[in-house]
N, C-alpha and C positions, 0 to 999 in steps of 0.2 A: 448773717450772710444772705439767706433769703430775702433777708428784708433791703439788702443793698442792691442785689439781680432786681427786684422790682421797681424799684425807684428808676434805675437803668436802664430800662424796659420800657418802662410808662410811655413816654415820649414816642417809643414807634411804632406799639401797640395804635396809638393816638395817631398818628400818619396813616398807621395803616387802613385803620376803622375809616379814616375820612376820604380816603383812594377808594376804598370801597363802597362809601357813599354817596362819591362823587360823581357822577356817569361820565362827565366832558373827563374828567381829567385820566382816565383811562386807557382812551385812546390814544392818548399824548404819551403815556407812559411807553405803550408798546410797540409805538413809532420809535420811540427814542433809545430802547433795548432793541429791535432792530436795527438803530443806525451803529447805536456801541458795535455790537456782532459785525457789522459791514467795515467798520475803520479799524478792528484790531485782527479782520482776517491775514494783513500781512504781517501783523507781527508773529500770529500763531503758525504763518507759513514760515518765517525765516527759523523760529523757532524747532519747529518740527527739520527742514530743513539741514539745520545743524546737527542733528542726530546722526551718526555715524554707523549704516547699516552695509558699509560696502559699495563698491560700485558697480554699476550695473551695465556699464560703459559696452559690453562686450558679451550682455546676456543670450542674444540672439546665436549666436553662431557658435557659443559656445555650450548650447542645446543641442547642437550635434557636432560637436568638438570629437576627432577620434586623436583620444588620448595618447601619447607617446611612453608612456609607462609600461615596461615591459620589454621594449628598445634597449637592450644589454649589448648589440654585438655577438653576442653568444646566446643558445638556446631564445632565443626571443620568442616572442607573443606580447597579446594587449593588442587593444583595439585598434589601433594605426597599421599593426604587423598583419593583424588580420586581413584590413581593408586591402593591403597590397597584396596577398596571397590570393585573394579572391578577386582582385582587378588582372592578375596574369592567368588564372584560372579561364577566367572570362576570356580575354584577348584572346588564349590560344582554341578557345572553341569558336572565334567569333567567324572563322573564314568556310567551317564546316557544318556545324550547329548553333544559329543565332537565339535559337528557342532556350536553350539550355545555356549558355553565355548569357542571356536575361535573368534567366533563374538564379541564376551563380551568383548573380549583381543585385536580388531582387529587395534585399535587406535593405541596402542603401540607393535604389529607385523608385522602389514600390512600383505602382504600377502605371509609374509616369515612365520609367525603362532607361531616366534618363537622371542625373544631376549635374550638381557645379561643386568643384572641392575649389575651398578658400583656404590659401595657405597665407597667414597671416601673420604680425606678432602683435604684440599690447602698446598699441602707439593712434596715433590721429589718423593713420590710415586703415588701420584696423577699426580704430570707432565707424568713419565715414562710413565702410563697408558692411558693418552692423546696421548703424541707423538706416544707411538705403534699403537692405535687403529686408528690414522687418518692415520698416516704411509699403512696400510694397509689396510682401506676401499679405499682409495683416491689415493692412488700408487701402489699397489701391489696384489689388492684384484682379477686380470687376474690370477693370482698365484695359487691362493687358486681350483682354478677347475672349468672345466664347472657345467652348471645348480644348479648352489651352489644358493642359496637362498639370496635375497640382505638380507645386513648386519642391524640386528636393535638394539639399546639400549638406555638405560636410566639410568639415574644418578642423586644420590643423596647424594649432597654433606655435609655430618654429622656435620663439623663445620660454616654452613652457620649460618651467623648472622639474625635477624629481627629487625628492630628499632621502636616500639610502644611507642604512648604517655602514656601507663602504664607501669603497673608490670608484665607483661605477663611472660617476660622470667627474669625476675629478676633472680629468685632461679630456675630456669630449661632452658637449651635451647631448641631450637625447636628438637633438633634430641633426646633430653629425655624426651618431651613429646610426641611426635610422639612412641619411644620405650613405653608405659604405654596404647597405644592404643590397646583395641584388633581386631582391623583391623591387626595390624601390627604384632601383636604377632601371630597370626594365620599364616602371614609369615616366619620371623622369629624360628619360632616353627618346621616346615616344613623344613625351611634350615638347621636348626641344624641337624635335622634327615638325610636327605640327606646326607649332608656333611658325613657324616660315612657307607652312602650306596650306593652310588652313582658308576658308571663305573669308575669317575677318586680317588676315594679311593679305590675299589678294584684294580685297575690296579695299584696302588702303593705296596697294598700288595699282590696282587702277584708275586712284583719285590722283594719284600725283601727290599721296602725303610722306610725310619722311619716315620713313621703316629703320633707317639706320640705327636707333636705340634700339627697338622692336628684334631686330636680328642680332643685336650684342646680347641683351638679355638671353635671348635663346640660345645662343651659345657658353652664355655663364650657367645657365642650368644646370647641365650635368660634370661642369667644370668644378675638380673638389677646390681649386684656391679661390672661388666666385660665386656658388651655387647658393650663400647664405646671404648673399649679397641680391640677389633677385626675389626676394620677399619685402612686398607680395608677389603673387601671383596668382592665378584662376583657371581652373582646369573644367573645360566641359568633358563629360562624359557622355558619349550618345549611344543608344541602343534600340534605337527605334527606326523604322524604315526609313526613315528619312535620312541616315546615314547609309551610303553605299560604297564609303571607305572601308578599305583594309584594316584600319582602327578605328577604335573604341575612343581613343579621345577625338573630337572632333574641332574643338578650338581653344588656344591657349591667350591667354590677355595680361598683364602687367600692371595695367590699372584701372578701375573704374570710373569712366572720367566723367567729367559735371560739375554745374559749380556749385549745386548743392545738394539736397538728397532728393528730391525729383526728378533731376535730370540725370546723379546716378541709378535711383531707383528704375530710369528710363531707360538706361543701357543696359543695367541686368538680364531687366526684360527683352531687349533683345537678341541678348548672346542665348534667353532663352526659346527661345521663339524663333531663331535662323533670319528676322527683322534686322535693317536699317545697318548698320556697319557689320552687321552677321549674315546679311543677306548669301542665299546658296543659288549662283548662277549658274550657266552651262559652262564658263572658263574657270568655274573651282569645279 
């Protein structure tokens, strides 16, 4: 057997010793294992590629996803319950104590004093709205201007599932239990109003552009036979001086428009920033 591995051998033992004593043919060699590596990189990408780790379609926003779990209708809590407990917390201190109405909010502002809730579900406008908003906290947010305030939000994703060993969400899912909450309708309630009073609805009409969708939405909002029918939607939160309204939400939007993710990434930015169709005049 040995004697057969050797015979077998010889031959590139014999190549080898002569690569190695060849100097030209050397450098030919390692051009040419360069070029292999350079023509089968797509093959190793489709290959890798095809590995199935999940998708990651919705990873951004679902880093600050506040979960619906917990949304019973009865005895509730979890993270979504909470945010609502503590967004009417805030409200009703905002007209007497705005110090403390910050503080209340402070988890979910830091000390930007301010965010944007994304009410989304797992579809192409929910990607879009991913891709923009990480596109431009994470790439592009140099852009947006000095001393701008870091970027804060939270998402909640309307067709999240819950899987209980009962009947919980039999006949309702969590984001229709959660809507029957009045934590949430005291939200809700609020956004609908906005949305018709708001800098970025005046700043539409006083373009002359058509609101008519713009004000059915807001009225499906807190409507229970419609309200699941207006997702998405995007709720600014403001707490910062620049807000001299009676609320804390400051401006309600329907969609992020653009035709791609720059020019959405570019609207974000202005509904964060009180810029360009969010602009705050003396007639808001």
């Amino acid at each position: 057997m040995a004697k057969f591995f050797k015979i077998i051998g010889t031959p590139f033992i014999k190549i080898w010793t002569w690569i190695k004593e060849t100097a030209w043919v050397q450098p030919l060699l390692i051009v040419g294992i360069i070029f292999a590596i350079i023509f089968s990189i797509p093959s190793i990408t489709s290959w890798v590629q095809s590995w199935n780790f999940g998708s990651d379609t919705y990873t951004f926003l679902k880093n600050r996803q506040l979960s619906l779990e917990g949304i019973t209708g009865e005895d509730n809590n979890g993270q979504a319950y909470d945010f609502f407990v503590k967004f009417n917390d805030a409200q009703d201190l905002w007209a007497t104590n705005k110090d403390e109405a910050r503080n209340t909010m402070r988890q979910y502002t830091g000390d930007s004093n301010k965010l944007i809730v994304y009410f989304v579900n797992e579809d192409e406008t929910g990607e879009q709205a991913n891709e923009a908003t990480n596109y431009l906290v994470n790439e592009n947010w140099s852009s947006v201007g000095e001393n701008v305030s870091a970027f804060q939000y939270q998402s909640i994703f309307a067709d999240q599932t819950i899987e209980t060993d009962d009947d919980t969400y039999r006949d309702e899912t969590p984001f229709e239990k959660l809507f029957i909450l009045p934590e949430y309708q005291t939200f809700v309630e609020q956004a609908a109003t906005v949305a018709i009073t708001s800098p970025y609805f005046r700043n539409k009409v006083s373009k002359g552009e058509d609101i008519a969708s713009l004000e059915t939405n807001a009225g499906n909002l807190p409507d229970p036979n419609n309200f699941s029918t207006q997702v998405p939607y995007y709720v600014v939160i403001d707490l910062t001086d620049t807000n001299t309204t009676e609320n804390i939400i400051t401006n309600v939007f329907f969609e992020i428009t653009g035709a791609n993710k720059f020019e959405r990434a570019n609207f974000i930015a202005h509904a964060w920033t009180n810029t360009e169709e969010f602009e705050i005049t003396a007639s808001n």
